[in-house]
CHARMM-style PDB file with segment names, atoms N, HN, CA, C and O in Angstrom:
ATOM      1  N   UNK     1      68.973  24.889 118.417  1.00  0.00      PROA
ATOM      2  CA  UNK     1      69.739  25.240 117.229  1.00  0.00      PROA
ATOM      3  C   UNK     1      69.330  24.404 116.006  1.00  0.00      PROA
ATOM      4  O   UNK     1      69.813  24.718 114.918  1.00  0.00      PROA
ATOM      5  N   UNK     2      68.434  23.307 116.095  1.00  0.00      PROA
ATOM      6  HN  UNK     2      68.042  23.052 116.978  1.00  0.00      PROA
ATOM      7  CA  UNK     2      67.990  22.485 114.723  1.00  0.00      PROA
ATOM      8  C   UNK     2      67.541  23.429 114.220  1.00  0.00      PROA
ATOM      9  O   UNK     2      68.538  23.840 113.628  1.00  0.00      PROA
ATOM     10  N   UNK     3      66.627  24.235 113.956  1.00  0.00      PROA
ATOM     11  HN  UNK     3      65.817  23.900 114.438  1.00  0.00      PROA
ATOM     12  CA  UNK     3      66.230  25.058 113.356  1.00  0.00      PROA
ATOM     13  C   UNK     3      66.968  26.243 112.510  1.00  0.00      PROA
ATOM     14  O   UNK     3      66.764  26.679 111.377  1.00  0.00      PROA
ATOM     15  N   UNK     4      67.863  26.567 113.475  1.00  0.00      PROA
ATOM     16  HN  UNK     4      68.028  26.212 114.395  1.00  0.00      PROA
ATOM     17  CA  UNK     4      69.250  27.354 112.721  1.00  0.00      PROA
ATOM     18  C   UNK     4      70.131  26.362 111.407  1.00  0.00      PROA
ATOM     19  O   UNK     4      70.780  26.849 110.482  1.00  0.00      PROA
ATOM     20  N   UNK     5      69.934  25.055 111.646  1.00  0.00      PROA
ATOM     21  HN  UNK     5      69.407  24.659 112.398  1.00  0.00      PROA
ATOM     22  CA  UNK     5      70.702  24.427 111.294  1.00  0.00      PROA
ATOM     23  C   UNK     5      70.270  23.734 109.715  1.00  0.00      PROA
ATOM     24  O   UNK     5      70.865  23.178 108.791  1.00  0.00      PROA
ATOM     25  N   UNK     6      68.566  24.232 110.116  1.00  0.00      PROA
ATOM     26  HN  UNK     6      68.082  24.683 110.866  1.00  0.00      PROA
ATOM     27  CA  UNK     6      68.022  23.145 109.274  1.00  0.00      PROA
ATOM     28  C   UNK     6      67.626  24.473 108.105  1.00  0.00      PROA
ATOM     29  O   UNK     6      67.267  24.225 106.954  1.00  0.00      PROA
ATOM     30  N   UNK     7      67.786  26.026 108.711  1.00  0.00      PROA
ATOM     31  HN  UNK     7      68.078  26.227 109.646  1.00  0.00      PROA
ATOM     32  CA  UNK     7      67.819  27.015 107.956  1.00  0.00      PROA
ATOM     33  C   UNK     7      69.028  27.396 106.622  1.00  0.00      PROA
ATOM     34  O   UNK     7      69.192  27.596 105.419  1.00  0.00      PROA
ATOM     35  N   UNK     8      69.613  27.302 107.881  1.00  0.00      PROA
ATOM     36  HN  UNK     8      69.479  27.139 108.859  1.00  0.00      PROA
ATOM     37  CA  UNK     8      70.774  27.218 106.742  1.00  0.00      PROA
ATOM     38  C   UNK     8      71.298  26.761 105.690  1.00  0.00      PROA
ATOM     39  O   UNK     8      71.749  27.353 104.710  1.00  0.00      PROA
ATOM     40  N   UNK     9      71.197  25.322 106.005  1.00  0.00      PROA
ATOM     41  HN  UNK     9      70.831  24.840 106.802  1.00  0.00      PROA
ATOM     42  CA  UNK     9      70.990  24.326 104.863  1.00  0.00      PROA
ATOM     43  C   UNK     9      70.085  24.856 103.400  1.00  0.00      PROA
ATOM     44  O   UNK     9      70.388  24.822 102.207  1.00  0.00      PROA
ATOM     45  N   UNK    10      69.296  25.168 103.868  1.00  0.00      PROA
ATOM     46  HN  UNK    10      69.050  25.195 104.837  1.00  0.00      PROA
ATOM     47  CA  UNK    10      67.811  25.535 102.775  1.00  0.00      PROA
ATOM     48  C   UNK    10      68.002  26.376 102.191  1.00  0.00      PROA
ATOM     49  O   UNK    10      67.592  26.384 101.030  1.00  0.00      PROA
ATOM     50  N   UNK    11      69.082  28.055 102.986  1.00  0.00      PROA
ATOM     51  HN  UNK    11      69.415  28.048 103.928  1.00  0.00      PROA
ATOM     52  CA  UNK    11      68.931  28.961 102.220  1.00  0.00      PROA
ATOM     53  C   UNK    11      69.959  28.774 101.311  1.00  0.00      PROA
ATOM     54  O   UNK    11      69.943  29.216 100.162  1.00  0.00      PROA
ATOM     55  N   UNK    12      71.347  27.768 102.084  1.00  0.00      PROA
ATOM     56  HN  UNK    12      71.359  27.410 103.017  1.00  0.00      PROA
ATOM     57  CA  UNK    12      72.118  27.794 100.756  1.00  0.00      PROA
ATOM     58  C   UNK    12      71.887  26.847  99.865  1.00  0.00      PROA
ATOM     59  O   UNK    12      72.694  26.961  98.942  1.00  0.00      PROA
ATOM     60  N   UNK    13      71.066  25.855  99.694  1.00  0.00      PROA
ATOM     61  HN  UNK    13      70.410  25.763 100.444  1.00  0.00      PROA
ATOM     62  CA  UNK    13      71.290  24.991  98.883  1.00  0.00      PROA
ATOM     63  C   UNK    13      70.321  25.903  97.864  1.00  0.00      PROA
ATOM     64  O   UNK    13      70.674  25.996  96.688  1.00  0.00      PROA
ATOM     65  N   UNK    14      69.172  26.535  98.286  1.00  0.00      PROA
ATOM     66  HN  UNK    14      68.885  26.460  99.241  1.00  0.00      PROA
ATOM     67  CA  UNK    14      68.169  27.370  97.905  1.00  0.00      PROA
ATOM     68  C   UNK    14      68.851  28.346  96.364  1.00  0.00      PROA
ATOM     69  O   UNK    14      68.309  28.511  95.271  1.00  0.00      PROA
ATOM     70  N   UNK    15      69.892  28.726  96.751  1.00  0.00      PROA
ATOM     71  HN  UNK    15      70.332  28.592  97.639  1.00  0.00      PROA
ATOM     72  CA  UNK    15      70.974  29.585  95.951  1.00  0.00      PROA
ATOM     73  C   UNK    15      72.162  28.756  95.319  1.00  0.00      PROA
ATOM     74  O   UNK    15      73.219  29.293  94.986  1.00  0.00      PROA
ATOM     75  N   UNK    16      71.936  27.558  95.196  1.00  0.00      PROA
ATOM     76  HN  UNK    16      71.078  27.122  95.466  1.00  0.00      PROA
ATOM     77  CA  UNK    16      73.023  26.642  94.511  1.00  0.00      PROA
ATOM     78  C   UNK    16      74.220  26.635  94.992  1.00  0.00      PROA
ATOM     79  O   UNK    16      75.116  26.256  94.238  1.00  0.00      PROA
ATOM     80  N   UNK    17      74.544  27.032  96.311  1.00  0.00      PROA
ATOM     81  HN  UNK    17      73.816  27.340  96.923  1.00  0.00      PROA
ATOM     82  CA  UNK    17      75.701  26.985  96.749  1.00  0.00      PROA
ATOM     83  C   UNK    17      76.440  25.970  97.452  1.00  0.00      PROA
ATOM     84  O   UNK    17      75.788  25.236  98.195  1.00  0.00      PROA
ATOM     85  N   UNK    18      77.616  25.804  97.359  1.00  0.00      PROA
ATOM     86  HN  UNK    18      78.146  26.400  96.755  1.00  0.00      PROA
ATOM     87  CA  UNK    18      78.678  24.267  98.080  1.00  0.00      PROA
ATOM     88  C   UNK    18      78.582  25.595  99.889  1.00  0.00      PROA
ATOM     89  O   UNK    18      78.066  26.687 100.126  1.00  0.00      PROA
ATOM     90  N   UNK    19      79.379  24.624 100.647  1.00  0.00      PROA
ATOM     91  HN  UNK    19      79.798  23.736 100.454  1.00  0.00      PROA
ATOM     92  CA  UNK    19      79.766  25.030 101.773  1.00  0.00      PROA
ATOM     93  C   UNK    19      80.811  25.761 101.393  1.00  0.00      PROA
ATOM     94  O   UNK    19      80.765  26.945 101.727  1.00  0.00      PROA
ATOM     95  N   UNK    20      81.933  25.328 100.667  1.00  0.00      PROA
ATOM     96  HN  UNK    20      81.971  24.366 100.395  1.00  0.00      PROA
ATOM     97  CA  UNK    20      82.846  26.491  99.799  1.00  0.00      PROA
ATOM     98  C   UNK    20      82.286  27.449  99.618  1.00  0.00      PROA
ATOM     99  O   UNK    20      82.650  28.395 100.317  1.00  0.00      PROA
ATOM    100  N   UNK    21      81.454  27.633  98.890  1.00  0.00      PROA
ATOM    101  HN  UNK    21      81.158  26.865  98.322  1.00  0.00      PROA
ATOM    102  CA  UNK    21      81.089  28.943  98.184  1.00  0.00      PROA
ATOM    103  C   UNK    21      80.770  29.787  98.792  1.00  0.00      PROA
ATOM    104  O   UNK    21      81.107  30.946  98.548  1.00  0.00      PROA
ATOM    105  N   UNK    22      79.982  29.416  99.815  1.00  0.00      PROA
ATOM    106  HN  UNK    22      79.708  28.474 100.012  1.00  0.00      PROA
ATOM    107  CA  UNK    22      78.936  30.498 101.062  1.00  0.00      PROA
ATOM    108  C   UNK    22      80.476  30.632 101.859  1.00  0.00      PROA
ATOM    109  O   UNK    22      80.935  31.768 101.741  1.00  0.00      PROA
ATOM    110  N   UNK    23      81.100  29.953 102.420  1.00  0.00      PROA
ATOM    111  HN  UNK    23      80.727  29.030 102.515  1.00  0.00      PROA
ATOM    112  CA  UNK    23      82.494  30.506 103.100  1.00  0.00      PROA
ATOM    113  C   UNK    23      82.931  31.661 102.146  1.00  0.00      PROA
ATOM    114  O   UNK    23      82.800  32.805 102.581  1.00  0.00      PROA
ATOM    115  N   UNK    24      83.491  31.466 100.755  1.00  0.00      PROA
ATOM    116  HN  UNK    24      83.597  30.536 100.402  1.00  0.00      PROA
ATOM    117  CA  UNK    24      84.271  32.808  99.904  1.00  0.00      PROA
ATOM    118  C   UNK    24      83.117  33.625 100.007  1.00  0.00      PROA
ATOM    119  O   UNK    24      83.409  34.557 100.756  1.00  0.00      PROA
ATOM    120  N   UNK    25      81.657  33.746  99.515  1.00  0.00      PROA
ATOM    121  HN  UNK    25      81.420  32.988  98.907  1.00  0.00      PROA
ATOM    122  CA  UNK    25      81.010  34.807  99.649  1.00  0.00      PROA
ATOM    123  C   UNK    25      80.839  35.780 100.849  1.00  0.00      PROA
ATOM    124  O   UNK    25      80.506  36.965 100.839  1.00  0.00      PROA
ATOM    125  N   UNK    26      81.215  34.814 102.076  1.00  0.00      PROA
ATOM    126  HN  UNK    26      81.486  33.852 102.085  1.00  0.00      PROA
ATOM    127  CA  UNK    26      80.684  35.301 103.637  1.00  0.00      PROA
ATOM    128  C   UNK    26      82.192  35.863 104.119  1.00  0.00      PROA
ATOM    129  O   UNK    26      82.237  37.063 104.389  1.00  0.00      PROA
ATOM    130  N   UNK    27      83.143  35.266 104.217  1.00  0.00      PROA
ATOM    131  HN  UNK    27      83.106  34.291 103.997  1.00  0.00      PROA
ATOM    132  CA  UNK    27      84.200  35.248 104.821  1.00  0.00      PROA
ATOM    133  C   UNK    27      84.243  34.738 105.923  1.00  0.00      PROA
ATOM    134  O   UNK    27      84.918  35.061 106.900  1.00  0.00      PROA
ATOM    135  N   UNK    28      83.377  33.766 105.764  1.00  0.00      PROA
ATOM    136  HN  UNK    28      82.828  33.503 104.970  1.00  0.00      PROA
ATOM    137  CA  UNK    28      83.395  32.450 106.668  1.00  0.00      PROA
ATOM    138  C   UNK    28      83.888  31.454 106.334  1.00  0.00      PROA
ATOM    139  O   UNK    28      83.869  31.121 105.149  1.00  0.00      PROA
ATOM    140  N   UNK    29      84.617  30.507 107.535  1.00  0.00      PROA
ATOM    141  HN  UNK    29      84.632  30.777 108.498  1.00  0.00      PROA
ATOM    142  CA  UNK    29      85.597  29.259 106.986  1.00  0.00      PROA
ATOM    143  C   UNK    29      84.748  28.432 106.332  1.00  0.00      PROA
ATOM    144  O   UNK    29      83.551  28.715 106.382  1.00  0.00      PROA
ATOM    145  N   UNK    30      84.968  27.820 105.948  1.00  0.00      PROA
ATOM    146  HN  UNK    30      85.941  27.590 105.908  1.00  0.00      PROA
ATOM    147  CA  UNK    30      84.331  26.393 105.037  1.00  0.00      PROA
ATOM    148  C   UNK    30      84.023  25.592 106.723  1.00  0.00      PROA
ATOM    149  O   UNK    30      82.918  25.199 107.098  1.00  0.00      PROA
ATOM    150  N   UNK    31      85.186  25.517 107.447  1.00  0.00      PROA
ATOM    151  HN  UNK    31      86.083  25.837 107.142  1.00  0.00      PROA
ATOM    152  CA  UNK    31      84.844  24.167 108.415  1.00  0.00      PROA
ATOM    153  C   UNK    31      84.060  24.955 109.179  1.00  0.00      PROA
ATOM    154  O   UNK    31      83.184  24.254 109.687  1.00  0.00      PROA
ATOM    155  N   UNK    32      83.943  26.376 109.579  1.00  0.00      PROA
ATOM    156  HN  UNK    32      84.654  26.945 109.166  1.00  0.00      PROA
ATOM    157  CA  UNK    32      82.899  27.053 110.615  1.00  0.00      PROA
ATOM    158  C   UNK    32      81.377  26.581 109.988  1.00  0.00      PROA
ATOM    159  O   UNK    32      80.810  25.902 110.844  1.00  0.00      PROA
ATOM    160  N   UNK    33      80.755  26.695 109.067  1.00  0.00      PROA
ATOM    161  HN  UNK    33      81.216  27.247 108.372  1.00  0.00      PROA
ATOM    162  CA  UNK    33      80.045  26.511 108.461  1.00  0.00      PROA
ATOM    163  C   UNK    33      79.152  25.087 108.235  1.00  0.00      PROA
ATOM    164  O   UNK    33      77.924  25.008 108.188  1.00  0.00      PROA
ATOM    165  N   UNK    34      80.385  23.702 108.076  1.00  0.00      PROA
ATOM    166  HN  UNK    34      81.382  23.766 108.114  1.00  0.00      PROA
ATOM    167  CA  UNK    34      80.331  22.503 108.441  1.00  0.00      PROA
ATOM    168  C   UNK    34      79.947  21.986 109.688  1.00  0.00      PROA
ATOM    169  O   UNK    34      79.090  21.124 109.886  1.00  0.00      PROA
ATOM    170  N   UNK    35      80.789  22.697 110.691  1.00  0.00      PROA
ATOM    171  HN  UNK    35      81.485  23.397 110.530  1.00  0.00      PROA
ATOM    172  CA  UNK    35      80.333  22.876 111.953  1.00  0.00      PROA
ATOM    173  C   UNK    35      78.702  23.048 112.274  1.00  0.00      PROA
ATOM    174  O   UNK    35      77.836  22.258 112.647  1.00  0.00      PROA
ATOM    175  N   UNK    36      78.712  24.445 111.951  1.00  0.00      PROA
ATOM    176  HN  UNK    36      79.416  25.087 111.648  1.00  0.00      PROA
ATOM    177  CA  UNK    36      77.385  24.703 112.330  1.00  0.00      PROA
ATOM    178  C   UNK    36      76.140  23.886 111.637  1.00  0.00      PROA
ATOM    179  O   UNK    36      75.012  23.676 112.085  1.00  0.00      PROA
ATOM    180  N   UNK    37      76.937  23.369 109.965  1.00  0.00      PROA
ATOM    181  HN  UNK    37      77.852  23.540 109.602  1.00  0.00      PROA
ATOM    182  CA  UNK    37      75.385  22.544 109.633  1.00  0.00      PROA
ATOM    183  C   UNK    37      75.169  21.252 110.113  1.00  0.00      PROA
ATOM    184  O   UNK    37      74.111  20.657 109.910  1.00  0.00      PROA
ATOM    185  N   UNK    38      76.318  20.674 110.879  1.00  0.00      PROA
ATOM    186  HN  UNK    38      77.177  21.157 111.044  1.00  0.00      PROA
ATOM    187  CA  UNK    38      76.298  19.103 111.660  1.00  0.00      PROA
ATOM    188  C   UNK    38      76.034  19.831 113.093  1.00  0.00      PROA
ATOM    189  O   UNK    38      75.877  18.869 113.845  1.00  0.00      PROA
ATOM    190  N   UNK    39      75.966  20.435 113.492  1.00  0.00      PROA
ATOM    191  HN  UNK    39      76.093  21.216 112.881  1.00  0.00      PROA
ATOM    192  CA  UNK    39      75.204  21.218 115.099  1.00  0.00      PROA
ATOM    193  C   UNK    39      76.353  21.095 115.716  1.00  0.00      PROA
ATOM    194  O   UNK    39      76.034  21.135 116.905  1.00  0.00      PROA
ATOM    195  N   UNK    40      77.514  20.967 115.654  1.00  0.00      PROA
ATOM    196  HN  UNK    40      77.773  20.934 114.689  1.00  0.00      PROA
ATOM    197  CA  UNK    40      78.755  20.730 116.242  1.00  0.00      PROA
ATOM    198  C   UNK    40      79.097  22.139 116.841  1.00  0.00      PROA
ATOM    199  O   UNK    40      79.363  22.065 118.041  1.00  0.00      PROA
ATOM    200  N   UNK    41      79.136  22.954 116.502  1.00  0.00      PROA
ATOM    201  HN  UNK    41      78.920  23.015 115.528  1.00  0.00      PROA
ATOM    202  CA  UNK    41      79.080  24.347 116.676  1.00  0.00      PROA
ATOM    203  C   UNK    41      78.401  25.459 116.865  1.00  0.00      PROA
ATOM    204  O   UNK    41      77.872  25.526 115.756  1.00  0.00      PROA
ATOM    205  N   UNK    42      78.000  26.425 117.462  1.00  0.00      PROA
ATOM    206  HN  UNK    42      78.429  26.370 118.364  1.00  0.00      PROA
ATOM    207  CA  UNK    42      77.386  27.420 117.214  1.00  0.00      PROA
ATOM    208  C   UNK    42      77.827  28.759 116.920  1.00  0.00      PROA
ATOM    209  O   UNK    42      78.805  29.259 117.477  1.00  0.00      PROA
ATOM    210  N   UNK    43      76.934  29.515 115.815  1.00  0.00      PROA
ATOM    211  HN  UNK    43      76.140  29.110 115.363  1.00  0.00      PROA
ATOM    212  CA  UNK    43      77.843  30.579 115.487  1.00  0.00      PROA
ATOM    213  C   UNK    43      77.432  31.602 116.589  1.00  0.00      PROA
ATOM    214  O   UNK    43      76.617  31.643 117.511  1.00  0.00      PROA
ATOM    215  N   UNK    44      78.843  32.790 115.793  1.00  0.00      PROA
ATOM    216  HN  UNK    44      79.505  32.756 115.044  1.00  0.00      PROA
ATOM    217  CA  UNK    44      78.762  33.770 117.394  1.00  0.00      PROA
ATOM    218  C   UNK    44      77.479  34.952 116.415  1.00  0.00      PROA
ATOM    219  O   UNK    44      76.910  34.813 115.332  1.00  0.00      PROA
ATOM    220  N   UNK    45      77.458  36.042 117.448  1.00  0.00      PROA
ATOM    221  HN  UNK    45      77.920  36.155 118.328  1.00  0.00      PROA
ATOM    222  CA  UNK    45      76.496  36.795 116.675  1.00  0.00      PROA
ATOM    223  C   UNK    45      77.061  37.354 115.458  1.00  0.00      PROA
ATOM    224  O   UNK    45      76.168  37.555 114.635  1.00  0.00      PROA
ATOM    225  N   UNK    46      78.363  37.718 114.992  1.00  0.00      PROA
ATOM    226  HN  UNK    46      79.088  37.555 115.661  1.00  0.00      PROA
ATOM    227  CA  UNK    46      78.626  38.331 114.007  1.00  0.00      PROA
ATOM    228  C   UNK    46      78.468  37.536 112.497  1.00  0.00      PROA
ATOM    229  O   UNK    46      78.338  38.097 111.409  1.00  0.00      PROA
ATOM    230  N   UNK    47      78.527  35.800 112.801  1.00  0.00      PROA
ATOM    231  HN  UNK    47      78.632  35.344 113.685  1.00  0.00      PROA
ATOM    232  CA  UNK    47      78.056  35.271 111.665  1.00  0.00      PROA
ATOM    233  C   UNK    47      76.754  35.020 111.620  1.00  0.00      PROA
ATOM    234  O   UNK    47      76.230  34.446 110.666  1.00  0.00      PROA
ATOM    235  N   UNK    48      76.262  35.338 112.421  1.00  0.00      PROA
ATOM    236  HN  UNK    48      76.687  35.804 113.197  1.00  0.00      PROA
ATOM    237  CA  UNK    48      74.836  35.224 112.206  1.00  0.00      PROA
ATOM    238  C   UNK    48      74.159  36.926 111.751  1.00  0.00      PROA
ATOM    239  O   UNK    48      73.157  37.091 111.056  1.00  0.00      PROA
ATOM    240  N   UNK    49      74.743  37.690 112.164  1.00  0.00      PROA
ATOM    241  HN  UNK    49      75.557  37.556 112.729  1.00  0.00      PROA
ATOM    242  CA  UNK    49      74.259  38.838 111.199  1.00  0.00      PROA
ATOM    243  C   UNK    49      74.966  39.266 109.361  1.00  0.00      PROA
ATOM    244  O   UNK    49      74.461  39.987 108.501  1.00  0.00      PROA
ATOM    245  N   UNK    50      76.098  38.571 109.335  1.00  0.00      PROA
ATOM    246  HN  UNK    50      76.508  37.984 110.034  1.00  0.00      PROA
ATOM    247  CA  UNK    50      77.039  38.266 108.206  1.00  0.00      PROA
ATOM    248  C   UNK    50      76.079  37.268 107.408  1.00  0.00      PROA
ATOM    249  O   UNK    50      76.000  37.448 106.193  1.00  0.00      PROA
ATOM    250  N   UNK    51      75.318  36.196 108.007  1.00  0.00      PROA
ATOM    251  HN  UNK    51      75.382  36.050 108.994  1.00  0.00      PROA
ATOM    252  CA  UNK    51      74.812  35.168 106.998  1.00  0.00      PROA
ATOM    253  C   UNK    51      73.052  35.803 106.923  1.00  0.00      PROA
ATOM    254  O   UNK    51      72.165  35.502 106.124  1.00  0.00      PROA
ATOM    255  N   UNK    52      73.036  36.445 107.701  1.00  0.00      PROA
ATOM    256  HN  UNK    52      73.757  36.689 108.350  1.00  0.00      PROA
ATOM    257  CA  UNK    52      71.213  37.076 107.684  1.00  0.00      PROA
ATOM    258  C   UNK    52      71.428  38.306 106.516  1.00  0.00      PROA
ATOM    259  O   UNK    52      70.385  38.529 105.902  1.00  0.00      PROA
ATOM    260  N   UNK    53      72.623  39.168 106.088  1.00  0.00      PROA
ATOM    261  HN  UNK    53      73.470  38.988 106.587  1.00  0.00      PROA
ATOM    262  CA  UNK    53      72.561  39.866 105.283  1.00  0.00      PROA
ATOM    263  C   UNK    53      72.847  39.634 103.865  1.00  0.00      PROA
ATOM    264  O   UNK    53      72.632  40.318 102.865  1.00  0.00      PROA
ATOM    265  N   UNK    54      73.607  38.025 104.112  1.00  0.00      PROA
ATOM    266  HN  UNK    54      73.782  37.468 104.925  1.00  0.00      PROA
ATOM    267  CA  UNK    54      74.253  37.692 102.801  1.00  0.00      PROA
ATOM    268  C   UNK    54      72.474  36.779 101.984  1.00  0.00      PROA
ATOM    269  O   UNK    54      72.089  36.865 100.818  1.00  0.00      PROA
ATOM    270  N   UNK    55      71.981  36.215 102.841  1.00  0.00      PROA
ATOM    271  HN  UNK    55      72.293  36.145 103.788  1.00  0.00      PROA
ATOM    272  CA  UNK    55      70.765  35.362 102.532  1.00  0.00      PROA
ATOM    273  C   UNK    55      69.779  36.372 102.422  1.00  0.00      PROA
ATOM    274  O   UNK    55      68.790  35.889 101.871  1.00  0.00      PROA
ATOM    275  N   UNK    56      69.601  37.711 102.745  1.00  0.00      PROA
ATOM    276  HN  UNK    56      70.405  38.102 103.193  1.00  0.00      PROA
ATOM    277  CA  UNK    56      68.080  38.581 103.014  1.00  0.00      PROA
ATOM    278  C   UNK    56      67.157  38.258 103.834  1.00  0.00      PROA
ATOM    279  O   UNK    56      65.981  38.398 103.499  1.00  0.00      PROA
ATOM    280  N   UNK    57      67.497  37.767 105.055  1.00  0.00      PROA
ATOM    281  HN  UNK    57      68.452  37.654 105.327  1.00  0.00      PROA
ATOM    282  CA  UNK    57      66.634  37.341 106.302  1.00  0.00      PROA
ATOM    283  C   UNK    57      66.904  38.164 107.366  1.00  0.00      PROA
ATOM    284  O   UNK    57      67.906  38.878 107.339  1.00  0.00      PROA
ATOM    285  N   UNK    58      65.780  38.165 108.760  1.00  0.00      PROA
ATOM    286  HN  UNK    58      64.966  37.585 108.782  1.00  0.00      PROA
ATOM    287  CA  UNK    58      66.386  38.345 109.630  1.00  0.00      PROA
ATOM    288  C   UNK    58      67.104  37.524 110.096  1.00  0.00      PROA
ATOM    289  O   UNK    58      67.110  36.322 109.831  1.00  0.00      PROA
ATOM    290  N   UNK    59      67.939  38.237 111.013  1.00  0.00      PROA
ATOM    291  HN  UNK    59      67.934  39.213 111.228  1.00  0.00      PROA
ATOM    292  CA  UNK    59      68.760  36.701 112.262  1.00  0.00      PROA
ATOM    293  C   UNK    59      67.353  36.278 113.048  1.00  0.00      PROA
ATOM    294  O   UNK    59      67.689  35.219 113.578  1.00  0.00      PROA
ATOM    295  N   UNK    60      66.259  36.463 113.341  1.00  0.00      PROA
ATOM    296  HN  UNK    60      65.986  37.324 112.911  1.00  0.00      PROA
ATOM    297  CA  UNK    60      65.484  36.009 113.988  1.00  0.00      PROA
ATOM    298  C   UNK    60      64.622  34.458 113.044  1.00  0.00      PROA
ATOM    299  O   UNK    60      64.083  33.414 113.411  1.00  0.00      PROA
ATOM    300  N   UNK    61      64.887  35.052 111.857  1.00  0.00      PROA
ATOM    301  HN  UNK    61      65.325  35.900 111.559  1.00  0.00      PROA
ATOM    302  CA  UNK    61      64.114  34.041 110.690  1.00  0.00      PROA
ATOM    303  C   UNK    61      65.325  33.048 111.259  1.00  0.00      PROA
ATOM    304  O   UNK    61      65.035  32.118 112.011  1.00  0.00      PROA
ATOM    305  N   UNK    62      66.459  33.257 110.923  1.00  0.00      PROA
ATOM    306  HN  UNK    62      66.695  34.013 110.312  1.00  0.00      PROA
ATOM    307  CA  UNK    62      67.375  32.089 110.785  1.00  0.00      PROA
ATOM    308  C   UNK    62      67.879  31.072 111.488  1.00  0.00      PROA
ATOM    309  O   UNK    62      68.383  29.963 111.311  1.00  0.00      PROA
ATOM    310  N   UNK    63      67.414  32.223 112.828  1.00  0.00      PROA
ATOM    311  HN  UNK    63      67.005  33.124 112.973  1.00  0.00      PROA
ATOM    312  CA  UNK    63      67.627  31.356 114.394  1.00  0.00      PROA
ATOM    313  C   UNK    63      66.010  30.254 115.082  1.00  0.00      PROA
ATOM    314  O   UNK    63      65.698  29.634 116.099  1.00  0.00      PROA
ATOM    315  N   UNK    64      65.373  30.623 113.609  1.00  0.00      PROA
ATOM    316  HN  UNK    64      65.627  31.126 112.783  1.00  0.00      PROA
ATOM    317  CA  UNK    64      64.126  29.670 113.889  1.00  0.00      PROA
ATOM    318  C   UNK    64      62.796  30.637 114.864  1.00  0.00      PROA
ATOM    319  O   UNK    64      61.695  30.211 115.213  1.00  0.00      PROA
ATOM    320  N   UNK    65      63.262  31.721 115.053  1.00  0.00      PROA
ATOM    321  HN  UNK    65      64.157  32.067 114.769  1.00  0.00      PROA
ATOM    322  CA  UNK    65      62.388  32.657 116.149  1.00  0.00      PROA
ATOM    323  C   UNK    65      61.296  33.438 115.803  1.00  0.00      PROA
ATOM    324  O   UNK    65      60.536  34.148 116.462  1.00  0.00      PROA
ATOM    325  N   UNK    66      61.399  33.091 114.364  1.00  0.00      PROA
ATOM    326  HN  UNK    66      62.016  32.515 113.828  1.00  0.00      PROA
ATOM    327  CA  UNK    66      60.215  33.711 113.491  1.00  0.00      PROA
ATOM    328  C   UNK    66      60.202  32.817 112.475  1.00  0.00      PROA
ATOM    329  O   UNK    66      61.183  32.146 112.153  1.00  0.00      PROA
ATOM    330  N   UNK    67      58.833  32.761 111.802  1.00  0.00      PROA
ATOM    331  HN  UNK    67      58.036  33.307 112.063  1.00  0.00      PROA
ATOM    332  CA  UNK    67      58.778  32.413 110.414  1.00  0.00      PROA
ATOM    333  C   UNK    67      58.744  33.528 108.998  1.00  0.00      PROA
ATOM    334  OT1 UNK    67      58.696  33.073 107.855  1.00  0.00      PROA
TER     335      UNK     67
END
């Protein structure tokens, strides 16, 4: 999951966004999100197709399974 983790980070900071912000845009919690960028968590598949459509990636880019 580093790779998921270390994605995520990139695409939102990439787009100027807080962990707030990507939660109101996604309808994802703020702490789900926190979670997942300290590896504490893993998301289920529905935020991972929720954050692959909100960023323009695949879930395969994001899960590190492609470049």
């Amino acid at each position: 999951m580093d790779k998921f983790i270390e994605r995520l980070k990139e695409l939102r900071l990439e787009k100027g966004l807080s962990q707030a912000q990507l939660a109101k845009a996604t309808g994802i919690s703020t702490g789900a999100i926190g979670f997942w960028e300290t590896g504490e968590r893993v998301p289920n598949a529905l935020a991972i197709i929720t954050l692959s459509k909100f960023f323009g990636v695949s879930s395969d880019y994001l899960l590190g399974l492609e470049d």
